[in-house]
N, C-alpha and C positions, 0 to 999 in steps of 0.2 A: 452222646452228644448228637445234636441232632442240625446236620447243614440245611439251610434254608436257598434255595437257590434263588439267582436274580431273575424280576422279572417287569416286565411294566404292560399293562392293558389299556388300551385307547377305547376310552370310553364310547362306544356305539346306539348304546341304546340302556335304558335302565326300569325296574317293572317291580311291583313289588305285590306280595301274596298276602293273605288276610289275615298273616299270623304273624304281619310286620316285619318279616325277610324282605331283603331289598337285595333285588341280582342286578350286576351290572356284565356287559355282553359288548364283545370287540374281542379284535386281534390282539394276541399275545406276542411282545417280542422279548429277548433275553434264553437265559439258558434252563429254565424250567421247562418242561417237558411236564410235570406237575404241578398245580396252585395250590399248597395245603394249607393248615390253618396258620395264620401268622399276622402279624402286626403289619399295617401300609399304610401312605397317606393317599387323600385324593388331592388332586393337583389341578385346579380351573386357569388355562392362562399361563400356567408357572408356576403359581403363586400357592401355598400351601391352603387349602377349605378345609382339611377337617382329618383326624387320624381316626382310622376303624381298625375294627379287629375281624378279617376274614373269617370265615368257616372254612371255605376252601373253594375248590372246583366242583362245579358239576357237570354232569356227563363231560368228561374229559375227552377231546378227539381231537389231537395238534394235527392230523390230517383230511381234516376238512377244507374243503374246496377255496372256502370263503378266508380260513383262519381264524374265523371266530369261535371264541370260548365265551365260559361263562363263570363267575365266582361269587358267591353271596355274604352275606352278613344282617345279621339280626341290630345290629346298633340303626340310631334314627340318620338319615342321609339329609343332609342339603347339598339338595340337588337338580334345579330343575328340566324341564323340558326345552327352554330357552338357552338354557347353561349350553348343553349336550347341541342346538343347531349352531350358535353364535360362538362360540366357544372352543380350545384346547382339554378337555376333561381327560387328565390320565389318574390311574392307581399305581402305583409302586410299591414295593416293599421298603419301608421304612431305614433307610443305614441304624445299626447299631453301633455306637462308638466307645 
């Protein structure tokens, strides 16, 4: 069985690669130490935009200066660039109930 740990990322910035991976980038709060693969919502405002399925982390380093991490996903994002200045954008890991 496998524990998934809490966690929520404040969306900072978001970029995406030629091969339609979409990374989103911000501090990390909660008790992962790890972002693996796993079910999350993205959160504009409060309000639920859209459920993705992570990949996970990349270069992982809770010790960086800034606290920014980074986690990707191959599913299509809406997401814009106006969302991310004007806006609350978090990810979370989805409650299972």
């Amino acid at each position: 069985m496998t524990v998934k740990q809490d966690f929520e990322l404040r969306v900072r910035d978001v970029f995406q690669f030629a091969n339609g991976q979409t990374v989103f980038v911000g501090p990390v709060e909660g008790s992962s130490s790890y972002v693996g693969p796993q079910t999350c919502e993205l959160l504009v405002d409060g309000a639920r935009r859209q459920v993705l399925q992570l990949e996970g982390e990349m270069l992982p380093d809770p010790r960086r200066d800034n606290g920014y991490r980074s986690v990707s996903t191959k599913d299509k994002v809406d997401l814009s660039t106006s969302d991310l200045t004007d806006h609350a954008c978090i990810l979370r890991l989805v409650a299972v109930v």
